[in-house]
C-alpha positions, 0 to 999 in steps of 0.5 A: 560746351554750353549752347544758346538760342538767341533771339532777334527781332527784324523789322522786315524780310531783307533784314532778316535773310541779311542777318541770318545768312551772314550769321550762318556764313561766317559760322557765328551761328549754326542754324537760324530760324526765321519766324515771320507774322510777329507783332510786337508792342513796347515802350520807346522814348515815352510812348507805347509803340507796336509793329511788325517784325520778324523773329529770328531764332538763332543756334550758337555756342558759349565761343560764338555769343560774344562775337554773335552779338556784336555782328547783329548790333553792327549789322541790325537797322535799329537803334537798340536791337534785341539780343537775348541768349537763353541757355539749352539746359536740354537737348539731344546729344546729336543735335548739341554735337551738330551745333558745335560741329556747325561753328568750328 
């Protein structure tokens, strides 16, 4: 079973508890991290932008990431929300297990 952590950036807090607990509650995800005090810079409709924003780390699997991306995109306030899947190439085997585990 292949594992994720996806990233998804919040613009605040209350978006970012809505996120990870809906994630969470309906087992599209394991586990999610929250990581406050982000400060992103990026390029939107011509012009160089930069805000604060929250990180969120999210666990899942290959069975989940379709269905995970889709919750976020319709749950998520931007227009064009990041949602980017690395694949875990390593890690232990229990915690591996405890993901998968987590989702069903």
């Amino acid at each position: 079973m292949e594992r994720f952590v996806v990233l998804v950036t919040t613009p605040n807090r209350r978006v970012s508890e809505k996120i990870s607990k809906g994630l969470v509650h309906g087992k599209l995800a394991a586990c999610v991290n929250i990581v406050p005090g982000l400060r992103s810079r990026y390029r939107w409709k011509g012009k160089v932008e930069t805000a604060r924003e929250e990180l969120l780390l999210i666990k899942t699997n290959r069975t989940k990431l379709s269905q995970l991306t889709q919750w976020v995109q319709k749950n998520h306030p931007y227009a064009v929300c990041e949602v980017v899947a690395l694949p875990i190439t390593k890690g232990s085997k229990p915690y591996m297990d405890w993901i998968d585990s987590s989702l069903r």
